[in-house]
C-alpha positions as CSV (number, residue, x, y, z in Angstrom):
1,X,-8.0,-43.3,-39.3
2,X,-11.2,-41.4,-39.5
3,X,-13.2,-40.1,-36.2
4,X,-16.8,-39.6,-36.9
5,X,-18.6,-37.2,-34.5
6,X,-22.4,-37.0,-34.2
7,X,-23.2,-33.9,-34.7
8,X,-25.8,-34.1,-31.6
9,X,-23.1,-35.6,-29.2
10,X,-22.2,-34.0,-26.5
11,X,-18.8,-33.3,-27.4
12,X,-20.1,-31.0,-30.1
13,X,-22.8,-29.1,-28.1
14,X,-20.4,-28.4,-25.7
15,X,-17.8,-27.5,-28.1
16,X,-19.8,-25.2,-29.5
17,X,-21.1,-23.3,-26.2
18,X,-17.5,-22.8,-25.7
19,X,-17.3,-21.0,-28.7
20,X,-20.4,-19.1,-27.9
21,X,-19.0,-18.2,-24.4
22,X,-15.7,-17.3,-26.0
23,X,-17.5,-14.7,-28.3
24,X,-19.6,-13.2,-25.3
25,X,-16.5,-12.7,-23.3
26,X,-14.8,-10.8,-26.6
27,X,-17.6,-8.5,-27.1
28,X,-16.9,-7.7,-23.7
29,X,-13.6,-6.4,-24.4
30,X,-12.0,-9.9,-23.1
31,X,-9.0,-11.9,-24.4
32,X,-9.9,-15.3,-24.7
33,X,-8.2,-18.6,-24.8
34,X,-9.9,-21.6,-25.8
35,X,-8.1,-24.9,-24.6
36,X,-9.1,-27.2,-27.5
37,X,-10.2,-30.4,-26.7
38,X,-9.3,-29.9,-23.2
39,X,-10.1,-32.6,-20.1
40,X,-9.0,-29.9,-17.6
41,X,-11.3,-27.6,-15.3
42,X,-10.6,-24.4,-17.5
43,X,-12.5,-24.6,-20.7
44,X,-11.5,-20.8,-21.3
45,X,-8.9,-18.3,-19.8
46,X,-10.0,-14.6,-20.4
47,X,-8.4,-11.3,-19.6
48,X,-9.2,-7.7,-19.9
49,X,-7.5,-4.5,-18.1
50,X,-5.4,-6.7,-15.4
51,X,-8.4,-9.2,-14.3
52,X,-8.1,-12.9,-15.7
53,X,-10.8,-15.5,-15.3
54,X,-10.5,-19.0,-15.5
55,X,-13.7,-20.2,-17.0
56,X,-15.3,-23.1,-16.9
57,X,-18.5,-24.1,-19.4
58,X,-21.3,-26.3,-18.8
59,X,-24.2,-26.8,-21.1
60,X,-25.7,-29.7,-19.6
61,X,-24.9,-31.8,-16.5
62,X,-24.4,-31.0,-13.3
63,X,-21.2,-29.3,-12.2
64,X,-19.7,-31.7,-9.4
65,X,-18.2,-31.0,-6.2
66,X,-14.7,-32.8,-7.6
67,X,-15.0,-30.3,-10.7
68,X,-15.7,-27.4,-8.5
69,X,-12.7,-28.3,-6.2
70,X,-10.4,-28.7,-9.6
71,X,-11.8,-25.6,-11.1
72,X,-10.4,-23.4,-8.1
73,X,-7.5,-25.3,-7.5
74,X,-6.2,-24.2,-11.3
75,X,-7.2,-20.7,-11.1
76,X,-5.8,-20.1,-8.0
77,X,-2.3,-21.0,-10.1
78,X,-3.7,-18.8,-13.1
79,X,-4.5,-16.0,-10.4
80,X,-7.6,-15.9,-11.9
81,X,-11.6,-15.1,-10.8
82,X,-13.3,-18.7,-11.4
83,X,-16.0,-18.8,-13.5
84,X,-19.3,-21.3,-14.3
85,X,-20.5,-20.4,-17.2
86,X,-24.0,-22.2,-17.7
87,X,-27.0,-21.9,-20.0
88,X,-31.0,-21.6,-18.1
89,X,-33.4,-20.3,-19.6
90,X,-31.9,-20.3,-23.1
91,X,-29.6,-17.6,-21.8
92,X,-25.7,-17.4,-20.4
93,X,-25.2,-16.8,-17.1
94,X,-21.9,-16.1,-15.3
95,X,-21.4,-17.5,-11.7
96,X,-18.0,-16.4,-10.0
97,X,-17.2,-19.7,-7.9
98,X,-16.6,-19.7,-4.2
């Protein structure tokens, strides 16, 4: 069986700001996690000097009230900060969710 992936899917574009996110968070002295080809809130779980953050990364799209509620739900059980990572601008931005 073969899978063929467009390599402008989104899949792939999110896939790979995942990766970009990931490599953000480890030049920040963070230990990161990816969950690989994950349908669950946390895209990536990072940790540095006792604080974890449950991380969740959008590169298009909106992020929805049911994904927000999802997001906190599982990093309350991580004990971790949650996190919307998003791209404007052409740049990263973090956004600790409340």
């Amino acid at each position: 069986m073969f899978v063929v992936v467009c390599l402008g899917s989104a899949y792939v574009r999110g896939r790979s700001g995942e990766y970009w996110v990931k490599g953000l968070l480890e030049d920040q002295g963070y230990f990161v996690i990816r969950s690989a080809a994950s349908h669950t809130p946390i895209d990536l779980l990072a940790a540095r000097d006792g604080v974890r953050l449950a991380v969740q990364v959008k590169v298009k799209g909106v992020f929805t009230k049911e994904e927000k509620e999802k997001l906190l739900k599982w990093a309350k059980h991580f004990e971790a900060k949650p996190i919307l990572a998003t791209k404007r601008r052409g740049r990263w931005v973090f956004k600790e969710v409340a």
